[in-house]
Each structure stands twice: as C-alpha cells, then as structure tokens.
N, C-alpha and C positions, 0 to 999 in steps of 0.2 A: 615480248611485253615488258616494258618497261616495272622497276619496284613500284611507281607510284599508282599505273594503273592499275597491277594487281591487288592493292588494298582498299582501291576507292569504291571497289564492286561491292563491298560490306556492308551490309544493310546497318543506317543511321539509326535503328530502334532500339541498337544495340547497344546504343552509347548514351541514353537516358537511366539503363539499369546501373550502368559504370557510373552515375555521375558523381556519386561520394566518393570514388576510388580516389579524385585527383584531391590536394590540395594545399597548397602555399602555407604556410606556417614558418619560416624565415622569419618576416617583418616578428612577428611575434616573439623574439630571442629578447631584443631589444628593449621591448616594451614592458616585461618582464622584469627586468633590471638582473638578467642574468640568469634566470630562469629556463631552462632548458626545455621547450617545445615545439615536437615535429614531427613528423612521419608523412610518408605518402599519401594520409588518406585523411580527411576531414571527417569528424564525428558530431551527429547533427545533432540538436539540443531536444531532450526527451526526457521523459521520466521511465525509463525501461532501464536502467543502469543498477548489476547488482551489487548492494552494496555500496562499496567504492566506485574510484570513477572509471567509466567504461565507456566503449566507441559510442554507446546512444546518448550517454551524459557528459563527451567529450568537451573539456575548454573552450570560449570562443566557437561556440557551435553555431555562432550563426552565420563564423565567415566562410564562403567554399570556393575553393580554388574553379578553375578554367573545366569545365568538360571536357572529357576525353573526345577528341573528334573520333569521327565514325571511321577514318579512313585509318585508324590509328587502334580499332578494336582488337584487331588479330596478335599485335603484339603486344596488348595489353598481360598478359601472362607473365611476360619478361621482365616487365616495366615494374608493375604493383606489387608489393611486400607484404609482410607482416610484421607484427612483433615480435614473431619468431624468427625472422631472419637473423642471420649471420651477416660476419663481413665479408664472405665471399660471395654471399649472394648479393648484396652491394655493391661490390665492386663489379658482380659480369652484368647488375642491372645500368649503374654509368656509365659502363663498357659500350653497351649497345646501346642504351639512348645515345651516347652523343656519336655512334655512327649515323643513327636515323638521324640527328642533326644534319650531318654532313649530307646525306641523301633527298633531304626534304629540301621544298622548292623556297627560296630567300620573301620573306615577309607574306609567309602563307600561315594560313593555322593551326597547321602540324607542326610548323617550327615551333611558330610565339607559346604552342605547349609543350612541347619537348624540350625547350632552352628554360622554359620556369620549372618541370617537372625535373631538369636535370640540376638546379638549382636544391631541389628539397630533398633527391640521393645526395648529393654531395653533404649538404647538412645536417640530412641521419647518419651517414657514413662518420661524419664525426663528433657525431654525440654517441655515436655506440663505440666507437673506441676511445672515447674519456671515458667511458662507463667502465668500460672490459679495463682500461688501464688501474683504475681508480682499487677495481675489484684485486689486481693482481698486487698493488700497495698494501691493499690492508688485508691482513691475514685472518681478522678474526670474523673476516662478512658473513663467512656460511657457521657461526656460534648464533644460531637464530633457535634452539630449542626452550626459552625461557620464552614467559609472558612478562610481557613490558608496560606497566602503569604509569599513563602520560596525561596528567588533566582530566581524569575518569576516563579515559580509554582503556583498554586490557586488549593490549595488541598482542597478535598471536604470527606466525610464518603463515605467508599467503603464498599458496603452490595454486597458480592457475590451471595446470594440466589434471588436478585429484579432482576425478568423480566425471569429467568430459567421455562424451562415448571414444572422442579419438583426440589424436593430438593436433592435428589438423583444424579439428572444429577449435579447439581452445585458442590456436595458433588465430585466427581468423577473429578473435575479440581482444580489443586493442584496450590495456587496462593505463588511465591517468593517473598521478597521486594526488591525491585531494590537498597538499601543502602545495607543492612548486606547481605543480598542471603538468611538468614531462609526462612524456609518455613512459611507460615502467619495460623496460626490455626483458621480460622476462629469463631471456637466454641468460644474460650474464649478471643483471642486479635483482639484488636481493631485495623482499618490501613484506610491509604487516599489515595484516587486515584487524582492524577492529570487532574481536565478536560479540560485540553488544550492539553498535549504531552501522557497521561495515565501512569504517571510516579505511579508506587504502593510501598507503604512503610508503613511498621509497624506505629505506632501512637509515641513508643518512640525513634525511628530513626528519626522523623519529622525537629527535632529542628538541626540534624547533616549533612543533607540532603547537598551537595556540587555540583552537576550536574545542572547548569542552564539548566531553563525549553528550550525543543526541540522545542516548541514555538516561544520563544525569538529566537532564534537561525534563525528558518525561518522566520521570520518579517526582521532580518536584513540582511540576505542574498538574500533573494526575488529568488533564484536560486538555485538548487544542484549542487552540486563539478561538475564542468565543466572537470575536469583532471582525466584520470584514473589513480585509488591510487598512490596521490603525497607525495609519501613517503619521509620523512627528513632525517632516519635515527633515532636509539637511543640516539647515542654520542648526537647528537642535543634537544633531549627532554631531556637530561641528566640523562640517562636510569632511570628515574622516569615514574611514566603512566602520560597520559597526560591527568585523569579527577582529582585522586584521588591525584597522588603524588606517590602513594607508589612507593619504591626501587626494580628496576625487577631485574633480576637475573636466569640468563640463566640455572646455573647447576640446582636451586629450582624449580619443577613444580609447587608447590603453587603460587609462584610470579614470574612465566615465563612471559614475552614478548609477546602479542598478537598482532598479528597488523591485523591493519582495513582495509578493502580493498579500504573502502568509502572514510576517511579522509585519510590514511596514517600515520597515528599516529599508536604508541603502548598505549596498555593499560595491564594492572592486569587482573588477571582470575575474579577478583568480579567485573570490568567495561566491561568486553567480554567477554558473556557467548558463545561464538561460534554459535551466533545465525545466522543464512544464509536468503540471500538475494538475490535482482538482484542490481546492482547496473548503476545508471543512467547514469552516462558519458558514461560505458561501450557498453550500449544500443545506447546515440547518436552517437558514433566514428563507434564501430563495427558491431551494433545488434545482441549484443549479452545480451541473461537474462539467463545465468546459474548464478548459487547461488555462494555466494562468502561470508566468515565469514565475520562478521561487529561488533560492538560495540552495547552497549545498546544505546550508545546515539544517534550514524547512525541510529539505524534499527528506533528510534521515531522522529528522522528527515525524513526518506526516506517515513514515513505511513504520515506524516504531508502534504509530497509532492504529494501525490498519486494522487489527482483528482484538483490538481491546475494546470489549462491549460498555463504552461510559454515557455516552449521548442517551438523555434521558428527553427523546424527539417529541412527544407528548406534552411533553411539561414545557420544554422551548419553544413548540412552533405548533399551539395545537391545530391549527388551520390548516396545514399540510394536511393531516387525514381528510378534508372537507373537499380538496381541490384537488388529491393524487389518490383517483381509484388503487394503483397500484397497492398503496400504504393502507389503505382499507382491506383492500384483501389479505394482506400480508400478517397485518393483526386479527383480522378474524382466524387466521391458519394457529396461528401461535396461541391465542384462545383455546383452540383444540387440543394442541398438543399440552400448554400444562392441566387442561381437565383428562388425557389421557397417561402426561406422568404420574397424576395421583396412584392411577389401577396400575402400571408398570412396575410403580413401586413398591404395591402391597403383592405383586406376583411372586412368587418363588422360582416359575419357571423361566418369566422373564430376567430374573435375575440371574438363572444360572446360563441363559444364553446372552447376557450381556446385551439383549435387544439396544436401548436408547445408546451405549457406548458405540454398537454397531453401526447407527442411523448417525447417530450427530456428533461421533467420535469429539475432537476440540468446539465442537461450537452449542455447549449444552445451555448455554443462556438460553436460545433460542427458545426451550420448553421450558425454562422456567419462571420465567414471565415472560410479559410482551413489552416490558417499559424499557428498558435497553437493547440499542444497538450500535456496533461498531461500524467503523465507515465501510467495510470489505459488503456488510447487510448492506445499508443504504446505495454503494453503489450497484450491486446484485438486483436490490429493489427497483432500478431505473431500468436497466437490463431488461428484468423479469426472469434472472437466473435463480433469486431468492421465493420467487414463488413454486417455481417449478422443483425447486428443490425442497421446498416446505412440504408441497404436497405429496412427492413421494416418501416422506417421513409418514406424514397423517397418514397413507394408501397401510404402508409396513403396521404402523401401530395399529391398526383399526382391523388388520385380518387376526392379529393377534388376538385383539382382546375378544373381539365376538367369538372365535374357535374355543378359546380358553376358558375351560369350567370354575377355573378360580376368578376368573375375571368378570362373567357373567355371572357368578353368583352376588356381584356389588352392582349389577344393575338395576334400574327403577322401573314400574310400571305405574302410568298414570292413573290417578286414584280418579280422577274427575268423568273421565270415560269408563276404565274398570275395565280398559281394553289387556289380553294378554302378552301382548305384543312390546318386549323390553326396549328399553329407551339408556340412552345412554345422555348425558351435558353436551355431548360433541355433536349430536346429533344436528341438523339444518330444521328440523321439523317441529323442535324440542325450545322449551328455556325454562334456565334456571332461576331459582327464588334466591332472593340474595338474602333473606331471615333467616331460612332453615335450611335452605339447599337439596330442598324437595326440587323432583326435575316432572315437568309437565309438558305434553303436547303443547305449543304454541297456541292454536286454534282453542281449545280447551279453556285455555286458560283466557283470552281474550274472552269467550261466552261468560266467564264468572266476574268478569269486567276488571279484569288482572288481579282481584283479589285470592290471597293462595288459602285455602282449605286447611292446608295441616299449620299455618298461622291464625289463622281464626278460630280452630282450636285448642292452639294450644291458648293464647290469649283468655279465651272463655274459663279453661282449667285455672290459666290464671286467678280470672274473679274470681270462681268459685273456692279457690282456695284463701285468698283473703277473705273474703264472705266467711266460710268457716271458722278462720284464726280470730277473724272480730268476734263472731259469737261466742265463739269459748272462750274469748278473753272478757265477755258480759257475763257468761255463766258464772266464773271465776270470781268476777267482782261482784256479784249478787249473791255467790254462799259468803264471800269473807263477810257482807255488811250482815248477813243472818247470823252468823257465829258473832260478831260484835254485838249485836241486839240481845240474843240471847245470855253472854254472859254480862 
C-alpha cells in the first residue's frame, strides 16, 4: 500500500477540529514594517485573552490559513508546534514536511498545504533564532526582577509556566505582545506583564510601549462610555489611528481603518486585533450583549470594569425593570437581602461566623442596596446565574435568622390581625410602611385601605400634643394678663 493510500483512509472530521492549527502569517512580516509575526498556528479574534495578548486575542485574527487536509491529519503531530518549541523541534518539523513534499502527488492539496505550511516553519525557524541570537548579545535580558513604570503601566516579569497545572498546557497557549503583535517565544525571550491592565510585551518593546495604562484610564473616568459607539469620524482623527498615529488607508489592508464599537475611534490592525466583546452602553440603553469588535485598549478597559459595582441601572434605563422579568426579580432578591443585613448585622453570632462575608465574600454591594450594579451582575442577570445565585444567599440568611433567638427577638407581629405568628420585611406575604417601618400582613393592611395604624396614631398623639402646648400657652397668657390687672 502505497504512503498516500495509507493516509487518505483518515476520517475528514478530523481536520475541521485542526482547522486553527494551520496558518500563513508570512505576508504579515511586511505589512508590519518589520514587525515580527508568525507561528504555525492562526489565533482567532475573541475576548477570552488573559490579560495580554493570547492565541484567543491573537493579531489579525480574522486571517486563517489553508485547512489541514484530512489525508494530512496523522502527521499533523510532527507538523504543529508551540511556543514552546525549540530549534530542534524546528528543524525535524522542516525535515519532514518537505519530505511529505516530495511524496505528495504535484498540484494536489496536500502539497499546495505542505509547500505554504513549509513556508511558516521556515519563517518561525528564523524569527526564533534572531530571538535566541539577540538574547545571547545582551547579557542583562534575564536583570528582569525590578518593576518598570512606562506611561502608567507597572510592568512586572511575566513567567507563563507559574501557576499552569503542567507545562504542556502553558506550552499550548500562544502569548502576542500587545506593541509589535510577535508572537513571545517563551523559551528564549524575555517579556512584562502589566499588573494593573495585563498589558504583555516583549522586554525590548518595553522602552517604546505608547498605550497609557487601561488603568489610568479607569481611575479617571470612574465610568464606561456611557454612548453607544460615539463615533467622530476619520477626517476628525485625521485618518491617523487614534493610539499609535499610524496613517490608515482604506485601499492597504495592512493599515485599514478599524473602528471600536466602544470608543468610536479608529485604530491600525496592530492596536485592533478584532477582538469581540459586549459592550456596556449597549447593555444599559438596549440590553443588549452581543459581541461587537473593540480595541486592545477597550477590551482592558471593559475587563478593568467588570466587577466594579458603578452602573446606577435604575436611574439610566428605568424601563428595563418594566420589560426584563429577569431584572425584577433580581431587585426584589436584593430588597431581601439588605432588609436581612440590617438582623446580620445586629447578630453577634452572625458575626462571629462571618455569615454575609461567607455568602457574598467580594460582591457585598449586592446587600447593600439594589441601585448598583457592575457589568459581571448585569451579564449574570441575562444568564440567570445572578438569580440563582441571589437566592441561594436569601435560602442561607433566612435559615439563620428564623433559628436564631437574637434574631427573632427583632421580629414583628401584625398588630391589625393580632395574629401570633412573627413576620419578618422579607417576608412575600408581608409589606413594609415607609413612615415608621411597622411591618404588616399585606392583605391586612390592603382591608385598612393601606392606611398604617401605628401612623395614625402616632399622628393623633401628634394633635393631642399641640392641643395641650396651645392650651398651656392660653393658661399662661391668662394669669400674666391677671397679675397685670391686679397690680
């Protein structure tokens, strides 16, 4: 049996899971102006990228090279790298592709992929030995124990194998630098993660680095883009990108026009990798979170934003609660829960078990009022992972407080009925008086035509006590005029 029948028996299913593996990145050297990107494998445009940039938030992610043909799956093993490869592995992967050149049949389509995939080892093969050469020049690359302040970044050593269950798995996530787009070879070049915005960049990109930190950016906005994409226009950024400067240019796809859906700005294909997002005006106007292309510098503004509770959604969009049951539910949950941190917090024993720290550890907004939320709520809200997570809070507080004799001694019993049977605000059956914060049976209180009892007397005590102070202010003024008369 021939090499080529033996490969063609591969089932084709198998070459839809590979289809990222393959990808042309050459052309891309060029377009760059020098810029060094490429590796075997195309990274497709997402917002799953941590931090810095990563195979989901890869450059150019919307170009992919040729599919691995199906007849070509078995030596895919030999073929596909990492960024943990070496140059040996390199060189036995060129080895053998351009054998399989030689063995594959002339203008078929294991060749036309083997001849372009044998093109993109050859040009990792030497971008990783300018790399390794560069490292061996300068002696001080591995002096990386300081923090480096660059334009508000506080870049720190980025070790992509600390904290991976194995090395393999690390091996297998392909990290970019957010300045040049290279890919970062872990093995031999050195690079700095940003720990404020997770901005990642080579070690000799460090000093050229022009993107103020996403950071800074939220400190002084305290808010995301309130508008949805408030576009300027080109002519207005004066078709330059709006991080880097470069000159866009509509016919060049290297220096096309990107625009952000977040800011409204254009940027350069190397400041907008086509990375997709939800974006937050979009959510309070419409609620809407379909993904929408953004910028590198959006997508580490909008992850900076995630779990900072500022969106005052009530006051923005109050018609959302009218049209999204979801967000009705959600705020009636949170109703409960800060009428049940009042009693948590007058507990002693809830305190010393640390109850609400146990339930809502970082997200104590949540009980203590219901007017803010951050976007990580809002999209939970659509989900319905934020309800189901509310009400297993409310389930925990609510066994507490009924079991607990300090807790049940601040509850209420309706005075309208005179039933024995205690009541709590949180209660479904129950509502509260917003005068005195007397709590009454719902139904109760509807037969008194919602007017509340312990307000109508106290009111009454009111008159009565004016009533009083006027007469004994006429007493008063009737002995003074007596004592005048008389002397």
């Amino acid at each position: 049996m021939s090499w080529r029948d033996s490969i063609t028996s591969i089932p084709g299913a198998v070459a839809h899971i590979l289809n990222e593996s393959a990808n042309t990145l050459l052309s891309h050297s060029s377009a760059l102006s020098g810029a060094t990107v490429g590796s075997a494998f195309s990274g497709g445009s997402g917002s799953g990228s941590d931090g810095g940039g990563s195979e989901e938030g890869a450059p150019h992610g919307e170009y992919r090279g040729l599919p691995i043909p199906a007849s070509l799956v078995r030596e895919q093993w030999r073929l596909i790298f990492t960024s943990d490869a070496n140059i040996q592995d390199l060189n036995a992967a060129i080895a053998h592709c351009r054998d399989l050149v030689l063995l594959s049949e002339e203008v078929s389509e294991e060749r036309r992929w083997l001849v372009r995939h044998l093109v993109d080892l050859r040009y990792s093969l030497q971008q990783l030995e300018e790399a390794q050469e560069q490292q061996s020049l300068s002696s001080d690359i591995v002096l990386m124990n300081a923090i480096r302040a660059v334009v508000g970044h506080h870049f720190v050593p980025h070790h992509p194998h600390h904290g991976k269950r194995s090395r393999l798995q690390a091996a297998a996530r392909r990290n970019y630098c957010d300045h040049c787009t290279a890919i970062i070879w872990s093995v031999v070049q050195a690079s700095y993660v940003c720990s404020d915005c997770g901005y990642l960049v080579h070690q000799k990109c460090i000093d050229n680095v022009k993107r103020v930190c996403a950071h800074v950016l939220v400190s002084e906005r305290q808010y995301p883009v309130a508008e949805i994409c408030p576009e300027i226009g080109l002519a207005a950024q004066g078709y330059k990108c709006a991080e880097c400067g470069t000159l866009l240019n509509l016919k060049n796809p290297w220096i096309e026009p990107r625009l952000c859906d977040y800011s409204g700005m254009y940027f350069c294909p190397r400041c907008h990798w086509n990375d997709s997002n939800f974006i937050p005006a979009r959510i309070i106007h419409n609620w809407d979170f379909s993904a929408r292309r953004v910028s590198r510098m959006a997508l580490q503004e909008i992850r900076l934003f995630l779990n900072k509770p500022l969106i005052r959604l009530e006051e923005d969009n109050p018609k959302l609660f009218v049209f999204v049951e979801k967000l009705c539910a959600v705020k009636k949950l949170r109703q409960n829960l800060v009428h049940m941190r009042h009693y948590l917090a007058a507990c002693k024993i809830a305190s010393d078990l640390k109850l609400v720290d146990q339930q809502l550890s970082g997200r104590r907004h949540l009980a203590q009022s219901n007017e803010f939320y951050s976007l990580t709520d809002l999209v939970q809200v659509d989900t319905g992972a934020l309800t189901e997570f509310l009400q297993a809070v409310f389930k925990a507080f609510d066994e507490h407080i009924r079991s607990c004799h300090m807790c049940l001694a601040q509850a209420y019993i309706c005075e309208i009925c005179s039933n024995n049977e205690v009541i709590f605000p949180f209660d479904d059956g129950c509502i509260k008086c917003d005068q005195c914060n007397s709590i009454f049976h719902r139904v109760c209180l509807t037969r008194k035509n919602m007017i509340c009892p312990k307000c109508t007397r106290i009111q009454e005590r009111r008159l009565q006590l004016d009533r009083m102070k006027s007469t004994q202010e006429e007493e008063e003024e009737a002995t003074d005029d007596d004592v005048a008369v008389a002397e």
